[in-house]
MDAnalysis code that builds the backbone (N, CA, C; Angstrom):
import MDAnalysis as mda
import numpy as np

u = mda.Universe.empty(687, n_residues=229, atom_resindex=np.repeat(np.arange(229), 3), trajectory=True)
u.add_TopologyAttr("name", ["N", "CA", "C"] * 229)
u.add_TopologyAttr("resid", np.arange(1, 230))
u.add_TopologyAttr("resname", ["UNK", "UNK", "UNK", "UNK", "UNK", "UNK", "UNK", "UNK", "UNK", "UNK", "UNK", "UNK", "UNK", "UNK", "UNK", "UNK", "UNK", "UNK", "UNK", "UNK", "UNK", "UNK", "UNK", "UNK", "UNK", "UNK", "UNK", "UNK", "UNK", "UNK", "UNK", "UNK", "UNK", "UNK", "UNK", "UNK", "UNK", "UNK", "UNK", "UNK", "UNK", "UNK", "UNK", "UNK", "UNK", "UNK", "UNK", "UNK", "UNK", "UNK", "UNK", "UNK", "UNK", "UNK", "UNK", "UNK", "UNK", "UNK", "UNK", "UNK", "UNK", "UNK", "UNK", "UNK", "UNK", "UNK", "UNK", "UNK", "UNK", "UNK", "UNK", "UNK", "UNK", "UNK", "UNK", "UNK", "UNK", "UNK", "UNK", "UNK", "UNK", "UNK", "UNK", "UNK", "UNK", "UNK", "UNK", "UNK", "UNK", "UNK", "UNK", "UNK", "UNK", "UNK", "UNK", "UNK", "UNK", "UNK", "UNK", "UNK", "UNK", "UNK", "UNK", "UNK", "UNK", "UNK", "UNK", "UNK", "UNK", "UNK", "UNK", "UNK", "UNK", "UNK", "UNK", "UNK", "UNK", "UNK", "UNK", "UNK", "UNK", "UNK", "UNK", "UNK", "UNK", "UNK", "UNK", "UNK", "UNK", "UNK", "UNK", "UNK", "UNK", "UNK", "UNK", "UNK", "UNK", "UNK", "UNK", "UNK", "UNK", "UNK", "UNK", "UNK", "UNK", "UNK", "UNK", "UNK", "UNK", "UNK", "UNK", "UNK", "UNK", "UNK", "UNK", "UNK", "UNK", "UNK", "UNK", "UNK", "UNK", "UNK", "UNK", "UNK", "UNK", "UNK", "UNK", "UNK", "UNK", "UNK", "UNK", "UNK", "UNK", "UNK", "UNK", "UNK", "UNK", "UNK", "UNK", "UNK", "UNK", "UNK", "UNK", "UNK", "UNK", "UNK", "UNK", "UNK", "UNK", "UNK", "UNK", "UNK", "UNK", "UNK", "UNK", "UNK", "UNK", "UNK", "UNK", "UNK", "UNK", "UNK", "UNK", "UNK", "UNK", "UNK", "UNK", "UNK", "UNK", "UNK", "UNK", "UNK", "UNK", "UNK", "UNK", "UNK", "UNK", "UNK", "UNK", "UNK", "UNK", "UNK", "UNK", "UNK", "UNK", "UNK", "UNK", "UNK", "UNK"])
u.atoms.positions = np.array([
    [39.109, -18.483, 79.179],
    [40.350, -18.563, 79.940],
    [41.471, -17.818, 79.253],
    [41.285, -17.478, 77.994],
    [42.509, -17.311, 77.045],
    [42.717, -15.535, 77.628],
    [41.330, -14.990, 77.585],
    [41.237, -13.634, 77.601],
    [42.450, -13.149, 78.133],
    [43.858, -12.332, 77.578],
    [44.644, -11.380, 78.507],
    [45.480, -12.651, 78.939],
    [45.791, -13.875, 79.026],
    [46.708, -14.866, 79.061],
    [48.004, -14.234, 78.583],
    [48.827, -14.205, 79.384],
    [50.376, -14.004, 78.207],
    [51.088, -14.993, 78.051],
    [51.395, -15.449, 77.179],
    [52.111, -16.426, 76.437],
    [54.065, -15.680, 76.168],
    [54.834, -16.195, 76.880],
    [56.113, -16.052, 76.426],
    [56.900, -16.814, 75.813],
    [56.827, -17.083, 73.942],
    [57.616, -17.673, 73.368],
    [58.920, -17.531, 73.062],
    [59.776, -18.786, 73.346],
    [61.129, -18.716, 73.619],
    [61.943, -19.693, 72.720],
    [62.088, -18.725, 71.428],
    [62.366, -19.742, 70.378],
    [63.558, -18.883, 69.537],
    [64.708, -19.687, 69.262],
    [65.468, -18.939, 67.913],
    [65.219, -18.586, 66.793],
    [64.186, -19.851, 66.389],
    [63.527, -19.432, 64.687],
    [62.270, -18.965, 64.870],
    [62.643, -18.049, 63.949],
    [61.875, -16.683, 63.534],
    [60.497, -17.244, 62.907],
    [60.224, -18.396, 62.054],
    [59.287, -18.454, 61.648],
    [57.953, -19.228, 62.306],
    [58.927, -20.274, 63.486],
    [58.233, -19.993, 64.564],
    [56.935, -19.481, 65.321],
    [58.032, -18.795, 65.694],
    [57.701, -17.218, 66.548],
    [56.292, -16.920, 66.004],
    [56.996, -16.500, 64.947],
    [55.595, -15.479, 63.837],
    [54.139, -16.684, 63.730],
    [54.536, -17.734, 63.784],
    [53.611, -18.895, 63.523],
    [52.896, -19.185, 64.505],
    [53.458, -18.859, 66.397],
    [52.983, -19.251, 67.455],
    [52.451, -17.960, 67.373],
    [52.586, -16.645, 67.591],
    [52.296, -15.545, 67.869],
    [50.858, -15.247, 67.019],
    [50.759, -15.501, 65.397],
    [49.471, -15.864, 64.560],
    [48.205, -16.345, 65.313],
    [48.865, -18.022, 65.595],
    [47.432, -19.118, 66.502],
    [47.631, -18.837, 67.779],
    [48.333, -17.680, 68.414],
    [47.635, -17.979, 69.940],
    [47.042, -16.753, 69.879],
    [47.252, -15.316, 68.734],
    [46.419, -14.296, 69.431],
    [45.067, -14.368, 68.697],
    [45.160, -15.404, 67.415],
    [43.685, -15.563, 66.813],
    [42.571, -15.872, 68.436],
    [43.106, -17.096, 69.388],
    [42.684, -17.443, 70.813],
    [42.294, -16.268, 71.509],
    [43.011, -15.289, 71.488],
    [43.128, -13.909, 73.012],
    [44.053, -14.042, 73.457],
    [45.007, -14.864, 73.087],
    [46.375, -14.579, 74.272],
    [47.332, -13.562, 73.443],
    [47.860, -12.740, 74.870],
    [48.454, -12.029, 74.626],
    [50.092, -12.468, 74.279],
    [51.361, -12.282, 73.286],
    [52.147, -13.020, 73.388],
    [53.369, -12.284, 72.773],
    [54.244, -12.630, 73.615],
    [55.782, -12.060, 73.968],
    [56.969, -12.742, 73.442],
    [57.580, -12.169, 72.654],
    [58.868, -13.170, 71.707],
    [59.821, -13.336, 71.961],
    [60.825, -13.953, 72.567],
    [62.185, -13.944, 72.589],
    [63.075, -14.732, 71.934],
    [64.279, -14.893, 71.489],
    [65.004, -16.105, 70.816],
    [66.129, -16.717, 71.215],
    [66.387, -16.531, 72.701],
    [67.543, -16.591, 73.401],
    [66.904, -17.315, 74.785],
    [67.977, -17.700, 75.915],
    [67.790, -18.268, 76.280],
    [67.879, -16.961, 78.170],
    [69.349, -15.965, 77.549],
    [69.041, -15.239, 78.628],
    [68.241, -14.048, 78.253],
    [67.558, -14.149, 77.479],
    [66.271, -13.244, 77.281],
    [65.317, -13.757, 77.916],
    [64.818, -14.720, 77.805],
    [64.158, -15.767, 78.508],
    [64.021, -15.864, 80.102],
    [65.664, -15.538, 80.182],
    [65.616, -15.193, 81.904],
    [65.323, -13.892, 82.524],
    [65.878, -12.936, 81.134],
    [65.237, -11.462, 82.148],
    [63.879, -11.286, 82.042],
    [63.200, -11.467, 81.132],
    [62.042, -11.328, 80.315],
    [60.950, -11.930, 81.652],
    [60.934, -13.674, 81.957],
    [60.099, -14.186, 82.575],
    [59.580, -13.173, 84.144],
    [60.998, -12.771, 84.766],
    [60.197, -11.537, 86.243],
    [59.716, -10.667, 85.504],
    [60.704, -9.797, 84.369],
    [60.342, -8.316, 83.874],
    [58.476, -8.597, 83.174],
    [58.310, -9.265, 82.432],
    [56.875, -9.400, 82.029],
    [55.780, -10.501, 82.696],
    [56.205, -11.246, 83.566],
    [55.337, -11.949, 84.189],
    [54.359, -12.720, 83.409],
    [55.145, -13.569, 82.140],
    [53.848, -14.326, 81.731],
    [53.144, -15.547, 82.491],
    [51.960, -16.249, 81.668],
    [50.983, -17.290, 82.370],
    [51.595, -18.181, 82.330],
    [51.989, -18.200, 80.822],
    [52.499, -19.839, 80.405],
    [53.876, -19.256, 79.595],
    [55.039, -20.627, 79.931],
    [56.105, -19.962, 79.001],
    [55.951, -21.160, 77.666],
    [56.298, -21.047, 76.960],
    [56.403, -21.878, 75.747],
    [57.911, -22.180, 75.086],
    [58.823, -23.376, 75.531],
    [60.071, -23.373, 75.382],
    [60.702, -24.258, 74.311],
    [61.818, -23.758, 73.238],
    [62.344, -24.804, 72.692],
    [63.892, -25.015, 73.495],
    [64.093, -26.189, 73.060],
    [65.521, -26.684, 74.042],
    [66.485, -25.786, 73.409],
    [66.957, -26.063, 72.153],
    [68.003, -25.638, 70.922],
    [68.310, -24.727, 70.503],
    [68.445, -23.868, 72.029],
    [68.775, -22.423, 71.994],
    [70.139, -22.337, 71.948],
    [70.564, -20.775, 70.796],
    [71.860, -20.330, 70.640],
    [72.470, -20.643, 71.964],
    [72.480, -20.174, 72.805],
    [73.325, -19.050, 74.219],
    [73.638, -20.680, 75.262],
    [72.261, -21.352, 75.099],
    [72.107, -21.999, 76.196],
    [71.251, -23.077, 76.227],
    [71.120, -24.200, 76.582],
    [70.036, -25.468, 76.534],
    [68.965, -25.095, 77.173],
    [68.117, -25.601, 76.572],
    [66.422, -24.956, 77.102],
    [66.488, -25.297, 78.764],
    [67.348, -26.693, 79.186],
    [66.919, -27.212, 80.218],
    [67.800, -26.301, 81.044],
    [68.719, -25.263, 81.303],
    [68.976, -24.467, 81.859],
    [68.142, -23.316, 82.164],
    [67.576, -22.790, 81.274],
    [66.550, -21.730, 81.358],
    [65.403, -22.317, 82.046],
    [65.191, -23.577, 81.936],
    [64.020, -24.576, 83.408],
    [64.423, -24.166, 84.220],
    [65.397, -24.753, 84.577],
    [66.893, -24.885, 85.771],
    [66.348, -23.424, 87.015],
    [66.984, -22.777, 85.828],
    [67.153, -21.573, 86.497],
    [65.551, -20.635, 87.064],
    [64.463, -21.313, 85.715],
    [63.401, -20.273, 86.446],
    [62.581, -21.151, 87.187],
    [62.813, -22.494, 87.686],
    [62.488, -23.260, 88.405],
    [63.253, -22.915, 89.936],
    [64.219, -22.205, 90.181],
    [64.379, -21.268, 91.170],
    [64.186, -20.746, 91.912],
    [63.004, -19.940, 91.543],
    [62.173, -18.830, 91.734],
    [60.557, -18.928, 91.026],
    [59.897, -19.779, 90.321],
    [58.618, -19.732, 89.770],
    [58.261, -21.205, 89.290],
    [57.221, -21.322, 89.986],
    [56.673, -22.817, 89.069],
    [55.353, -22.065, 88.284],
    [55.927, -20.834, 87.364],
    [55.041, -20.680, 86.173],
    [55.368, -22.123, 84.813],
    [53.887, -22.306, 84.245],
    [53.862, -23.580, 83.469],
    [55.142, -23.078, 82.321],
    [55.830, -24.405, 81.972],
    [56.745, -24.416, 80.795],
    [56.531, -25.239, 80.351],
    [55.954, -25.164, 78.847],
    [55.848, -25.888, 77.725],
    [56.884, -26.002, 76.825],
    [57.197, -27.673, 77.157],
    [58.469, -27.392, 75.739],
    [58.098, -27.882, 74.929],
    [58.546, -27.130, 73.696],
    [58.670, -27.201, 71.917],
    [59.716, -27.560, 71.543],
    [59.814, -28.569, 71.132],
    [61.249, -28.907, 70.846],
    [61.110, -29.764, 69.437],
    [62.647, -29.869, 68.449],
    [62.513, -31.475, 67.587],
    [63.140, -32.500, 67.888],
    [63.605, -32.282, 69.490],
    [64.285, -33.539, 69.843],
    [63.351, -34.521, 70.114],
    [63.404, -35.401, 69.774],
    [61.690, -36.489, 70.041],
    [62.948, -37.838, 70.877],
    [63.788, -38.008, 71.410],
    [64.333, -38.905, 72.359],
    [63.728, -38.816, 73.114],
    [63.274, -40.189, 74.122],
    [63.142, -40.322, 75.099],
    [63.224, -39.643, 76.396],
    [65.057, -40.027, 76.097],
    [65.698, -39.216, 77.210],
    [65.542, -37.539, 77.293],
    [65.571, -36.918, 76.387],
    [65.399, -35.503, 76.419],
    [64.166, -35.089, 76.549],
    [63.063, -35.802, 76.762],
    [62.025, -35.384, 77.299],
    [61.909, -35.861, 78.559],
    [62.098, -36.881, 79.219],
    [62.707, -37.041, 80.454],
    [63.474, -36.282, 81.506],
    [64.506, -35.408, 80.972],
    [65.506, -34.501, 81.158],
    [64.713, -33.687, 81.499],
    [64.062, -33.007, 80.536],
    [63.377, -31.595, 80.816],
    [62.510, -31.780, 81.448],
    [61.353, -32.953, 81.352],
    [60.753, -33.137, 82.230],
    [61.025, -33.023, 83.976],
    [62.131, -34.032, 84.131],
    [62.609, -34.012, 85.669],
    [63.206, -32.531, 85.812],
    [63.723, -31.964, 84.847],
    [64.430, -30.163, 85.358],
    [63.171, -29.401, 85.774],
    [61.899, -29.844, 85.535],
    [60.791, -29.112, 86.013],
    [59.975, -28.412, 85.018],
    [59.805, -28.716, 83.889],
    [59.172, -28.721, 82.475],
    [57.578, -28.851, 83.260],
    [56.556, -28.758, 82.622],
    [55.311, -29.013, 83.243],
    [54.627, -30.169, 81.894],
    [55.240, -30.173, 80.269],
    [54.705, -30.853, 79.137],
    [55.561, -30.735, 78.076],
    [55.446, -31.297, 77.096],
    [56.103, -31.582, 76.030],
    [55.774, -31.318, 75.213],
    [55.909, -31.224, 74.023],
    [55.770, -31.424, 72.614],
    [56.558, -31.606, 71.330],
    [56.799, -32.162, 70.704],
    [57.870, -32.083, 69.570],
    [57.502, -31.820, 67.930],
    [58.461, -30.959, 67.524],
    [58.002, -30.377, 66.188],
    [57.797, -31.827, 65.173],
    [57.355, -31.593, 64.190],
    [56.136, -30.945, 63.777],
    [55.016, -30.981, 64.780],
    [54.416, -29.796, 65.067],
    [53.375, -29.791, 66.489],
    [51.680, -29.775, 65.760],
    [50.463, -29.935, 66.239],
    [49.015, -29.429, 66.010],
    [48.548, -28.533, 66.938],
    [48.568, -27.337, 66.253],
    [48.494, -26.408, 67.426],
    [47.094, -26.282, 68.419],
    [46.266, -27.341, 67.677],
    [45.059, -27.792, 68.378],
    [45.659, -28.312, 69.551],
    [46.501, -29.219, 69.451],
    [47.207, -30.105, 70.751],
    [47.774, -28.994, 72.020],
    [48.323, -28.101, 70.786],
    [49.084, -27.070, 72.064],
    [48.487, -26.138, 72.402],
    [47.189, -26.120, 71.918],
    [46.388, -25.022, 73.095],
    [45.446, -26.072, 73.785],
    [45.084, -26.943, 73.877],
    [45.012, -28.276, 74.731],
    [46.175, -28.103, 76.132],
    [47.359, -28.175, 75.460],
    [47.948, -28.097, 76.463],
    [48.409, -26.952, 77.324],
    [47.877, -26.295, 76.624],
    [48.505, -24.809, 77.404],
    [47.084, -24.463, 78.475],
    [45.931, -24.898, 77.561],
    [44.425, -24.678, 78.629],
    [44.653, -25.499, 79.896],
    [45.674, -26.944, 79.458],
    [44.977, -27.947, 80.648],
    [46.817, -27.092, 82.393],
    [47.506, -27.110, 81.513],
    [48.330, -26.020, 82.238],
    [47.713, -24.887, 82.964],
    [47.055, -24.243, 82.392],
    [46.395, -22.876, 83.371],
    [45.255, -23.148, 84.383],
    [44.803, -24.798, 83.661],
    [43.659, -24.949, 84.954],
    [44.659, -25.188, 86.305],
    [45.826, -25.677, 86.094],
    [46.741, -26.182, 87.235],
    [47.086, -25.157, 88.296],
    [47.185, -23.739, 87.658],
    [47.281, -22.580, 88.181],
    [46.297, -21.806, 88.959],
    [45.025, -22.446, 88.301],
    [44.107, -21.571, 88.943],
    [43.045, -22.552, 89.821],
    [43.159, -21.675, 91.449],
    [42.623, -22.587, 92.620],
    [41.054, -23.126, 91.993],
    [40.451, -24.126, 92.476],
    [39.381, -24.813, 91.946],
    [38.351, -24.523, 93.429],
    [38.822, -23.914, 94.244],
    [37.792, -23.632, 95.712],
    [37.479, -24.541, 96.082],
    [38.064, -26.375, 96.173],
    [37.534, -27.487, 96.723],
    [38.841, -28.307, 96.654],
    [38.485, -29.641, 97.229],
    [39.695, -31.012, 96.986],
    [38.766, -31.789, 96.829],
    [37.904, -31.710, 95.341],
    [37.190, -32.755, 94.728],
    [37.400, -32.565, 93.265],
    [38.480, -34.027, 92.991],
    [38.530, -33.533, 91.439],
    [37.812, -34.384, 90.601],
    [37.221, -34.148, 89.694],
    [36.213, -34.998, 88.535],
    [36.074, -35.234, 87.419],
    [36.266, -36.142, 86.543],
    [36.623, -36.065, 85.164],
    [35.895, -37.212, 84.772],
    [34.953, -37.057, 84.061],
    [33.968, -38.004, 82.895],
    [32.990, -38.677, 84.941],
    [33.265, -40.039, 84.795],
    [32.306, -40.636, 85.927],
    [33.502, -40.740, 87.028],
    [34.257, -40.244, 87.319],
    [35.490, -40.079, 88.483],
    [35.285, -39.371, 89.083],
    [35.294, -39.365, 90.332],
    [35.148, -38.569, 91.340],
    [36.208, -38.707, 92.461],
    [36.782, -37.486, 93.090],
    [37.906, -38.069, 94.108],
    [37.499, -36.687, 95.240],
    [37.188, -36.733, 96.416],
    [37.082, -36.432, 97.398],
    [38.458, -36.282, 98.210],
    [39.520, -35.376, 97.733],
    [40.673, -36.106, 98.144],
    [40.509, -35.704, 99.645],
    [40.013, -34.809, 100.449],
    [39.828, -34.133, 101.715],
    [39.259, -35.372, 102.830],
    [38.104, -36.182, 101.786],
    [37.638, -37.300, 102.646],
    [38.255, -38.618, 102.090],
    [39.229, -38.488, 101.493],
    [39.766, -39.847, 100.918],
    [38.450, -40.832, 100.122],
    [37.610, -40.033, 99.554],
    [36.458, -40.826, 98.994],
    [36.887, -40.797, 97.512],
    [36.845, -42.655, 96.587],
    [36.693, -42.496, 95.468],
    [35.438, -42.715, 94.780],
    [34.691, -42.169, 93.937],
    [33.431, -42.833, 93.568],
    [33.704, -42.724, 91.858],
    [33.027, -43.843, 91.409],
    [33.020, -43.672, 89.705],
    [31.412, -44.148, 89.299],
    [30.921, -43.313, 89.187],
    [29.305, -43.559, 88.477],
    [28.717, -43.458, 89.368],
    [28.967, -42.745, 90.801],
    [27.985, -42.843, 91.844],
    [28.726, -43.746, 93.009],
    [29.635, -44.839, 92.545],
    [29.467, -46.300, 93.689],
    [30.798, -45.938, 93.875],
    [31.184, -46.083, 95.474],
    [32.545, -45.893, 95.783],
    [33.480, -47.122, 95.297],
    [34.697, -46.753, 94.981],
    [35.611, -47.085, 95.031],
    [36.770, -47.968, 96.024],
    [37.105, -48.721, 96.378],
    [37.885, -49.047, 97.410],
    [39.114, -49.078, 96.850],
    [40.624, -48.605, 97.120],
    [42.106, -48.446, 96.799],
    [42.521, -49.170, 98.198],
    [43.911, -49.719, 97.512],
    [44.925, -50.046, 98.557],
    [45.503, -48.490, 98.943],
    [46.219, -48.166, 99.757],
    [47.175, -47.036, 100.460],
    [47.867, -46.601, 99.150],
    [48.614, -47.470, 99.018],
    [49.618, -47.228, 97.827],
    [48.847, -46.655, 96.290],
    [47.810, -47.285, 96.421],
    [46.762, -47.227, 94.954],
    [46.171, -45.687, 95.234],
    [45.690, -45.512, 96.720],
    [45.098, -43.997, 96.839],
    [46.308, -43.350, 96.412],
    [47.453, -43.034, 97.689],
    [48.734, -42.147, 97.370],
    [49.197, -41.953, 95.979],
    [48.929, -43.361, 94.873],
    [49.597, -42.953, 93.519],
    [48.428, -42.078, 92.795],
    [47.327, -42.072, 93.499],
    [45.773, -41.678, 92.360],
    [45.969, -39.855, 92.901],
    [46.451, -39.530, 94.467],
    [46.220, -38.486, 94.822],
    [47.461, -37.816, 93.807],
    [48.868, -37.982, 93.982],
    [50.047, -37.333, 93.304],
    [49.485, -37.081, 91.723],
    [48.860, -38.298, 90.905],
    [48.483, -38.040, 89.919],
    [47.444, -36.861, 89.537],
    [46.348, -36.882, 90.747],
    [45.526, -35.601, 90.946],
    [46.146, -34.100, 91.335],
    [47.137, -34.358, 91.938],
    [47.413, -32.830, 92.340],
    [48.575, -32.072, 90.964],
    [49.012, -32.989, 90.114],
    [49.362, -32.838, 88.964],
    [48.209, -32.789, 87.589],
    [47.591, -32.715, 87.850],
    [46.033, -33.394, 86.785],
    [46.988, -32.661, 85.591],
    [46.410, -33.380, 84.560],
    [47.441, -32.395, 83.423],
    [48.777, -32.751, 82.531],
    [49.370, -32.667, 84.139],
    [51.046, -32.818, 83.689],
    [51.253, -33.870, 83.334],
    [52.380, -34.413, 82.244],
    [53.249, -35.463, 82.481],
    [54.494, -35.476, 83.815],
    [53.935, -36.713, 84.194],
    [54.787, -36.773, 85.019],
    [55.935, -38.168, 85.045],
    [57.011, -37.850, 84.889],
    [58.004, -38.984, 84.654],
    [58.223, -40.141, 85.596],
    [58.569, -41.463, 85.585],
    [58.051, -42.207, 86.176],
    [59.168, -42.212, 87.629],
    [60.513, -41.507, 87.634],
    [61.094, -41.278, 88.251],
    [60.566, -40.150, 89.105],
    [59.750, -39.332, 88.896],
    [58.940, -37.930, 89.875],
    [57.806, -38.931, 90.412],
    [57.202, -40.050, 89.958],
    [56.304, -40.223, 90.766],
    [56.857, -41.529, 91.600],
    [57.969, -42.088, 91.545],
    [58.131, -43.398, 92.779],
    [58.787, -42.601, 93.599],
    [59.376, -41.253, 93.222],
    [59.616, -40.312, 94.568],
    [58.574, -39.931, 95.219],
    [57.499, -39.423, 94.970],
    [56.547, -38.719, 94.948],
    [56.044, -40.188, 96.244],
    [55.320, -41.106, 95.421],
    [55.186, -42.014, 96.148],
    [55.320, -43.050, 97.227],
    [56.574, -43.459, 96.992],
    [57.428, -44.228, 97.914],
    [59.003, -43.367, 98.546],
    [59.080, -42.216, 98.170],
    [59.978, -41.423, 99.184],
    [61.334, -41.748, 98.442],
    [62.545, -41.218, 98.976],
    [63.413, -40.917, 98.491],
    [64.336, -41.810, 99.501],
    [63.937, -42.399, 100.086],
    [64.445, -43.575, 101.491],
    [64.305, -44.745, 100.375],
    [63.366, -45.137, 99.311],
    [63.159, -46.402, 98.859],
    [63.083, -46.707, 97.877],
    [63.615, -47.344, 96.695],
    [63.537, -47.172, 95.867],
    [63.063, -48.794, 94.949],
    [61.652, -48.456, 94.544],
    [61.099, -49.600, 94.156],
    [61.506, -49.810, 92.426],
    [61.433, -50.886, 91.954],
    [61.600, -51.628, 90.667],
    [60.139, -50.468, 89.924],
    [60.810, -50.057, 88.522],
    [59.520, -49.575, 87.474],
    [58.716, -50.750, 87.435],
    [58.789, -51.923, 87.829],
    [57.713, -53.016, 87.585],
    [56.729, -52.631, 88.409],
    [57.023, -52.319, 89.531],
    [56.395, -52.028, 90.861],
    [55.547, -51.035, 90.732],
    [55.359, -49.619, 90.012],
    [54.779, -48.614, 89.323],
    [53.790, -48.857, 88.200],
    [54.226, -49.955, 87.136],
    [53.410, -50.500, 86.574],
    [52.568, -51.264, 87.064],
    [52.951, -52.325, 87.928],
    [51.425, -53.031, 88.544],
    [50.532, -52.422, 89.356],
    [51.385, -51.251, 90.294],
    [49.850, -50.509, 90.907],
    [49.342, -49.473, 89.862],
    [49.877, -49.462, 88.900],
    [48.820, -48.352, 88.020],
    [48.118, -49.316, 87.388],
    [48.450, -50.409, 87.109],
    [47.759, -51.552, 86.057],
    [46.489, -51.525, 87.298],
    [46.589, -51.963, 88.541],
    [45.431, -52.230, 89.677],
    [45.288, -51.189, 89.783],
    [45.352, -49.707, 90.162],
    [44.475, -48.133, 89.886],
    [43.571, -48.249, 88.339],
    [44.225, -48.380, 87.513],
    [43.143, -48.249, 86.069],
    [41.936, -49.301, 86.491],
    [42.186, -50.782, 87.069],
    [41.254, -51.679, 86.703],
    [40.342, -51.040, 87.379],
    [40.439, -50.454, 88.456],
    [39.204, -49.909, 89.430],
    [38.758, -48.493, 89.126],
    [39.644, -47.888, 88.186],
    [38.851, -46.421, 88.224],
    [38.619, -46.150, 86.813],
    [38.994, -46.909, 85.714],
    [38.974, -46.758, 84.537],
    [37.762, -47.514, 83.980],
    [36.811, -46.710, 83.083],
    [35.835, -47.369, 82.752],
    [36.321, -48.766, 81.797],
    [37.335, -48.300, 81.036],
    [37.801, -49.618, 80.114],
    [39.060, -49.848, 80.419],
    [39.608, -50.328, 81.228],
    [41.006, -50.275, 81.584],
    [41.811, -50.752, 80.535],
    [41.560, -51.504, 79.490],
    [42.504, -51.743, 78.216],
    [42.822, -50.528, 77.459],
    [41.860, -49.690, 77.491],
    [41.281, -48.252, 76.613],
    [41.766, -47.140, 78.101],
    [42.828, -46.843, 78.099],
    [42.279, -45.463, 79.460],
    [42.211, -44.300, 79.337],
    [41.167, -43.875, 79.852],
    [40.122, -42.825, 79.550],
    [40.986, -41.790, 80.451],
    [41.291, -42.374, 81.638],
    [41.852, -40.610, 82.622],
    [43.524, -41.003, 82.701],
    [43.708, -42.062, 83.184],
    [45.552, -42.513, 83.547],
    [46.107, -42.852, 82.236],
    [47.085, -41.872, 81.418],
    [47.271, -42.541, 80.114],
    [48.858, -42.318, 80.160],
    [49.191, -43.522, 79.602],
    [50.739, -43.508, 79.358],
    [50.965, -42.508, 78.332],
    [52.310, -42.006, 78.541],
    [53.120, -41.028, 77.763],
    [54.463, -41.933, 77.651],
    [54.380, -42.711, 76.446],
    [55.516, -43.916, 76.286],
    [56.938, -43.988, 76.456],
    [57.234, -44.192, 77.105],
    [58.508, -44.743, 77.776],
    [59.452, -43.161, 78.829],
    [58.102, -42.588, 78.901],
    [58.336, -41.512, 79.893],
    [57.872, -41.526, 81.232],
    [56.608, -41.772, 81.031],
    [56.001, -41.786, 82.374],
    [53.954, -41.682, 82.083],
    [53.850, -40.934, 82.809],
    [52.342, -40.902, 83.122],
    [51.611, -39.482, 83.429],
    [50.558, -39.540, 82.704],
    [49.303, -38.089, 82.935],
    [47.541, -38.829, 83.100],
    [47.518, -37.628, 84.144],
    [46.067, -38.157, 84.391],
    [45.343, -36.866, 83.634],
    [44.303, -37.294, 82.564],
    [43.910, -36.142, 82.075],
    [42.676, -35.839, 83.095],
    [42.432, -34.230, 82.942],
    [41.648, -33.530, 84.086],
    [40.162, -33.467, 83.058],
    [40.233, -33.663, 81.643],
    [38.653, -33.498, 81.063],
    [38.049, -34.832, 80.888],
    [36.882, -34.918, 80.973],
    [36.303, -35.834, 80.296],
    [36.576, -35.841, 78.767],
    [36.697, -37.774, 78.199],
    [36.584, -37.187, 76.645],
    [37.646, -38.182, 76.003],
])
């Protein structure tokens, strides 16, 4: 997947740069430097990368503007790099339209993890059956099966399992998915989010204490991972 990938890193420090640019072309990706924030903006049409790779704590401008703005015009993946590790500022960027997170000190094992599970998001899969370890989702026929034996969901339990599927990957903040879910007419209690994911895991999770595909991202929200593992 890496082959010819371009990677556009969007960072002020230099050592950085030189550090991301090292481990992603050891991979095959091809990768593009900037340290600004409206470099960042001419750069993303003028070179057309796959994935952008963002820190917030830019000179010119806050990372979450440079979202802002190329959320506009492109839902190419943005990975942010950041050392803000608050809550809220991953929240922020998240809801500005971020696709993942990360905060320095990073494992760059993690972040080409995340940059792979990003490009599968991009690239069509030729079906609406998604599958990960003994999960199976038929989303076309509304069929769930895990090990072979279907599944039965409430409405609400399918609708939160499908949003989580058509994101596979992403974090998604818990405020993007009771929109996502229950509409922008209604606005349910975070308790309300927690108990139908608590009743989605018991039925689709092999160990629901342990979860294998629906995993919290703490006090942010929620990702359904797309691999087995």
């Amino acid at each position: 997947m890496s082959g010819g990938t371009r990677v556009l890193v969007v960072d002020d420090e230099r050592s950085i740069r030189i550090f991301l640019r090292a481990s992603l072309a050891v991979e095959g990706y091809l990768v593009h430097e900037v340290e600004n924030g409206q470099e960042a903006l001419r750069e993303v049409p003028a070179w057309r990368p796959d994935v952008v790779i963002l820190d917030l704590g830019l000179p010119d401008m806050d990372g979450r503007e440079v979202i802002a703005g190329l959320r506009e015009w492109t839902q190419v993946p943005i990975i942010v790099l950041s050392v803000r590790e608050r809550e809220q500022d991953k929240i922020a960027a998240l809801d500005a339209g971020a696709d993942d997170y990360l905060t320095k000190p990073f494992s760059v094992g993690e972040l080409l993890a995340r940059i792979r599970a990003a490009l599968r998001r991009t690239v069509p899969t030729g079906g609406h059956v998604f599958e990960a370890g003994d999960l199976r989702v038929d989303v076309e026929r509304r069929l769930v099966t895990r090990s072979g034996e279907k599944v039965s969901l409430t409405p609400t339990e399918y609708e939160l399992l499908r949003v989580l599927i058509r994101h596979a990957g992403r974090v998604l903040t818990h405020k993007h998915i009771l929109q996502e879910v229950w509409g922008n007419s209604y606005e349910p209690e975070a308790h309300t989010l927690r108990v139908n994911i608590s009743n989605l895991r018991r039925k689709v999770e092999p160990d629901p204490s342990r979860p294998r595909y629906i995993v919290t991202e703490p006090g942010v929200g929620y990702r359904l991972r797309d691999e087995a593992g």
